[in-house]
C-alpha positions in Angstrom: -92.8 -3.8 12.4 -89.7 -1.4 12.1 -87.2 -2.0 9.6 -84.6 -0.2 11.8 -82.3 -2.0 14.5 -81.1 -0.7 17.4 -77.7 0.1 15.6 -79.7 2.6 13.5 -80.9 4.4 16.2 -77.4 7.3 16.4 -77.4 11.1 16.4 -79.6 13.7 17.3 -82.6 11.9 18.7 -85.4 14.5 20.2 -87.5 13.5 23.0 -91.1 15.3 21.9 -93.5 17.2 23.1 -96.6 16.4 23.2 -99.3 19.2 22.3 -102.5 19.8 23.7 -105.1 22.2 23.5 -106.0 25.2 25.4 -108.3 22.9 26.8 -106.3 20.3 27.4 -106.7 17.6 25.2 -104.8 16.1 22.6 -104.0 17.5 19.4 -102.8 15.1 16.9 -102.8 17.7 14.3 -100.5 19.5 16.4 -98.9 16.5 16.5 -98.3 15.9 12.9 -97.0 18.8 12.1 -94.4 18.7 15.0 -93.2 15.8 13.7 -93.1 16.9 9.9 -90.8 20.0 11.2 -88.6 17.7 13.3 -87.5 15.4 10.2 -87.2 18.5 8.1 -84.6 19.7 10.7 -83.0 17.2 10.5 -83.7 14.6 13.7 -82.3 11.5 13.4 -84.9 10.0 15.6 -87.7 10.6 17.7 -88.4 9.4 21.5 -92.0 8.9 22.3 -94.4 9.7 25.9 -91.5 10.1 28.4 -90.7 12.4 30.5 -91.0 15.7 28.0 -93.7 13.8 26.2 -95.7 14.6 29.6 -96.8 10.8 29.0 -97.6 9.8 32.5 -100.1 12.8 32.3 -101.8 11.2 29.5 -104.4 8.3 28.9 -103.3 5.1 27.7 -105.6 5.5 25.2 -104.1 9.2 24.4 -100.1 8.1 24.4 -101.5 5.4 21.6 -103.1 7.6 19.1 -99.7 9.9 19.5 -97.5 7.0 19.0 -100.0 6.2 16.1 -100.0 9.6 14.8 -96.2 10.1 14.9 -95.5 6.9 13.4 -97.4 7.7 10.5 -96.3 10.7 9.8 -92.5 9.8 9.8 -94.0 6.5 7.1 -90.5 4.5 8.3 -88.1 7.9 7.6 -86.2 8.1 11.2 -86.2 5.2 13.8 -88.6 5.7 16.5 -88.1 4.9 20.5 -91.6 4.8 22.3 -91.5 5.1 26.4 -94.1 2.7 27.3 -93.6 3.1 31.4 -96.7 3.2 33.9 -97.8 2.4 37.1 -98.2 -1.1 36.4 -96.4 -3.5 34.7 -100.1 -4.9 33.0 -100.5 -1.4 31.5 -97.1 -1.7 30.1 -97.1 -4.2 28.5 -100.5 -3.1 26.4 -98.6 0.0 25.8 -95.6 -2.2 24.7 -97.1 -4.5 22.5 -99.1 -1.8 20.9 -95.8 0.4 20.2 -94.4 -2.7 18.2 -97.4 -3.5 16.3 -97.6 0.3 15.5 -93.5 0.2 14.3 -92.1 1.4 16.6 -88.2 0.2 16.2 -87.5 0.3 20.3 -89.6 0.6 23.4 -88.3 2.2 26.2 -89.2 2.6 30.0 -87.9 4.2 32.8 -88.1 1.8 36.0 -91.7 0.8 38.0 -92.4 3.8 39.9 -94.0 5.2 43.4 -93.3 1.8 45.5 -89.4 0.9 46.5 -89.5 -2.2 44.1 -86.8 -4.9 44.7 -83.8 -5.4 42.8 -85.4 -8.7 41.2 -89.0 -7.1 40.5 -87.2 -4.1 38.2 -85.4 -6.8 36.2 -88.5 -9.0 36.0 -90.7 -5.7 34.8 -88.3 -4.9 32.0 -88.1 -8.9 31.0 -91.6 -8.8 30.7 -91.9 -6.1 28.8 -89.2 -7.5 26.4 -91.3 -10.5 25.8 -94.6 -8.5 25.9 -93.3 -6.2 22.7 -90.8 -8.7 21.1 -88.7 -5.6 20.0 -85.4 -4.0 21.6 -85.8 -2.4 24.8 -84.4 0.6 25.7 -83.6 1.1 29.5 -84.6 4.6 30.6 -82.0 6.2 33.5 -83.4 8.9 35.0 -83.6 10.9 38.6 -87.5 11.8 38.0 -87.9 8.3 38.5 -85.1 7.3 40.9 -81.6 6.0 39.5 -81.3 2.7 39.4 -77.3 1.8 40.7 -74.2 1.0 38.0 -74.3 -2.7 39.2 -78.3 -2.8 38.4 -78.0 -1.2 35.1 -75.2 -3.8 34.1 -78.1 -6.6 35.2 -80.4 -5.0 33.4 -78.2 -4.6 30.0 -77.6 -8.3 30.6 -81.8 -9.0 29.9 -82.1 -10.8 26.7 -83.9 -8.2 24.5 -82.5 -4.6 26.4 -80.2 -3.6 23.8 -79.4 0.0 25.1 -80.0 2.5 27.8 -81.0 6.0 27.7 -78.5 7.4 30.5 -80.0 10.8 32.0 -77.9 12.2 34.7 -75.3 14.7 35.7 -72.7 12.6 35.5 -71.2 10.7 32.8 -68.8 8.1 33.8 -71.1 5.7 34.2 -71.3 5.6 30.3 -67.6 4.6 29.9 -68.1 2.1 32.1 -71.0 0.2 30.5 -69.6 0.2 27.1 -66.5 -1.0 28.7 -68.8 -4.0 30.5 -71.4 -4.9 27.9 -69.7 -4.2 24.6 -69.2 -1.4 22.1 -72.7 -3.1 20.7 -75.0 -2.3 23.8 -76.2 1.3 22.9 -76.0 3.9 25.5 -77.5 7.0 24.9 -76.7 10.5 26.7 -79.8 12.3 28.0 -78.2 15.6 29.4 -78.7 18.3 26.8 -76.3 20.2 29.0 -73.6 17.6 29.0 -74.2 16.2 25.2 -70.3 16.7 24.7 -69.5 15.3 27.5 -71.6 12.1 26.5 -70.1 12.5 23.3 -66.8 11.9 24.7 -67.1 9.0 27.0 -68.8 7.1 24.0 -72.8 7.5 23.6 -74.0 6.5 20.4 -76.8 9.0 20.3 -77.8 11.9 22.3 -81.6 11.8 23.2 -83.0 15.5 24.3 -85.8 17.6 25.3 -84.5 20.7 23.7 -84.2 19.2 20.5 -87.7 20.1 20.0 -86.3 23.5 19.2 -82.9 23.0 19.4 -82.3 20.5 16.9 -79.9 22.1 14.2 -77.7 23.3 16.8 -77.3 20.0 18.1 -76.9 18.5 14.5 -73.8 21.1 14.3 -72.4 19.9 17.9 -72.9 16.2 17.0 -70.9 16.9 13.4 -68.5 18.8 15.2 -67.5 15.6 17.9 -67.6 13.4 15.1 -64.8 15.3 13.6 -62.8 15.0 16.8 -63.1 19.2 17.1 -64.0 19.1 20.4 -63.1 22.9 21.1 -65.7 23.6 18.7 -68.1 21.5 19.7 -67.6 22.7 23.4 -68.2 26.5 22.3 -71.5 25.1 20.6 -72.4 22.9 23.8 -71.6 26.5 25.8 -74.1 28.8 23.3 -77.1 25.8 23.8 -76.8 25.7 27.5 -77.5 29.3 27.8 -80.6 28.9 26.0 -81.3 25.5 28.0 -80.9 27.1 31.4 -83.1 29.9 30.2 -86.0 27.3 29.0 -85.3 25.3 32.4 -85.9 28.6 34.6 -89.4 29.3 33.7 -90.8 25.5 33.2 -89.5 23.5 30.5 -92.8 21.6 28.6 -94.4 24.8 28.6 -91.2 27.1 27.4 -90.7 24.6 24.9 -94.2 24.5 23.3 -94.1 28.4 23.7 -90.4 28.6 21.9 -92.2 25.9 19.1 -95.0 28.5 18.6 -92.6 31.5 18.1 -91.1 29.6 15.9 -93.7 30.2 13.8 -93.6 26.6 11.9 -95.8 24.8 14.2 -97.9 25.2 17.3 -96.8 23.6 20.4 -99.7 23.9 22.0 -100.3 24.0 26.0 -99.2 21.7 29.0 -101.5 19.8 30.9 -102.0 20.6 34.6 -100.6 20.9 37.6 -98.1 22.5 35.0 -98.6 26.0 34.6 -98.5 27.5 31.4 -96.0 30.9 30.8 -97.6 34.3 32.1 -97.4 37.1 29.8 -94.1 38.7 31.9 -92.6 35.1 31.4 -93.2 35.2 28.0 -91.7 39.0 26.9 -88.6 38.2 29.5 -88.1 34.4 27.0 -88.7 36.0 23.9 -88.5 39.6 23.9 -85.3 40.1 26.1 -83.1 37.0 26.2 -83.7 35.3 22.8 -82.8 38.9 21.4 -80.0 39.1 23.2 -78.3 35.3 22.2 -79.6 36.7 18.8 -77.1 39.7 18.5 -74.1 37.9 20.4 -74.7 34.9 18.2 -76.9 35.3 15.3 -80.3 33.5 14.1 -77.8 30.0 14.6 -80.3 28.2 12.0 -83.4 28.0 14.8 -86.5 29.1 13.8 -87.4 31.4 16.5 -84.5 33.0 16.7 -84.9 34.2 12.9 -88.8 35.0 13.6 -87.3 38.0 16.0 
């Protein structure tokens, strides 16, 4: 079991990758050591299998040895939030008791998927999972999966055991509003990388992203710079990452991200599992060769790793 709480999980939480192989498999070594750089930059937490983990692309089997692997490496350093959603609400519950058992401090889930599910059936799915892991559950927000409404997420945060909810959408006034109807203690968590100021300012306790993989320190610096109540710095840092963000989101974002990790030079990111393509040698040299240079001499090396490997 964890020895974090929810109330530990705060800051600048990335939401991994998950490398494979140029064949396509898992590689846990890859793993390891992308978890390794992620605490020596700094994360504050890691968030397991989702949506940038490619995790509903993966074997139950395959999202457990991950979990297992990332777990061990971080040996109870930073709190770690493990997305335990599939298709049924059997398979997440195995995934949801084995993410406690393995230490997990949270499990996470976005709602049941590819059937309209009733009001009554989501809440049911995430009170069985609560009871299934017996550790905090962390609602998961998303469009990928289909918003769920403001007065649903309110019955949901009202679950016994869903202590927080990872909010990921373009806007943010929703977040207000929840700490304003469950309590400053319910955790809310911004998901938009783009708008992690934004969240910031209408009261998330943590920012959870997919360009943290690479983006990390400059997100440290943003988060810093909020806590200090500089906001006009914080939103010329926010305006500097979303230029590297759209660029990332423009040419696929797994497989950007595991290329950017690889330039990096620290660890390999690996490949993305199909039907994602992987970056064609034109995508590549316009990424690396052509805009990273060009953030690099308006902006300097800004503490990221493949920035300073140019």
């Amino acid at each position: 079991m964890s020895n974090f709480s929810v109330k530990d999980i705060r800051g600048v939480i990335p939401a991994m990758v998950t490398p494979f192989d140029e064949n396509e498999a898992l590689d846990l070594a890859r793993t390891r050591a992308l978890t390794a750089k992620l605490i020596e930059d700094g994360a504050q937490g890691l968030y397991l299998t989702g949506s940038t983990g490619e995790g509903f692309l993966c074997t139950s089997d395959e999202r457990k040895a991950f979990v297992e692997t990332v777990l061990d490496e971080a040996a109870g350093r930073i709190p770690v939030i493990v997305h335990v959603g599939a298709i049924s609400t059997l398979a997440s519950e195995d995934l949801a008791r084995h993410a406690a058992r393995a230490g997990a401090a949270a499990i996470s889930s976005v709602p049941p998927i590819y059937w309209k599910f009733s009001d009554d059936q989501i809440a049911a799915y995430y009170s069985d999972l609560v009871q299934a892991a017996g550790i905090p559950m962390i609602v998961y927000n998303v469009t990928l999966a289909g918003l769920v409404s403001y007065e649903m997420l309110l019955r949901l945060g009202r679950i016994e055991g869903v202590e927080g909810i990872k909010y990921t959408s373009s806007t943010v006034f929703d977040i207000f509003r929840i700490k304003e109807a469950l309590g400053q203690d319910f955790a809310v968590y911004s998901g938009s990388d783009e708008l992690a100021v934004s969240g910031l300012a209408f009261g998330a306790d943590g920012i959870i992203g997919s360009t943290y993989n690479v983006l990390t320190p400059l997100f440290l610096k943003l988060n810093a710079q909020m806590a200090a109540g500089d906001v006009i710095a914080a939103r010329e840092t926010q305006k500097i990452a979303n230029k590297l963000i759209v660029a990332l989101l423009a040419r696929g974002l797994m497989p950007s991200l595991k290329a950017t990790l690889t330039l990096g030079g620290r660890v390999d990111g690996g490949i993305s599992r199909r039907p994602f393509f992987q970056l064609t040698e034109e995508q590549h040299e316009a990424l690396h060769d052509r805009f990273y240079r060009t953030i690099k001499a308006a902006h300097g090396d800004l503490g990221l790793d493949f920035l300073k490997a140019l």
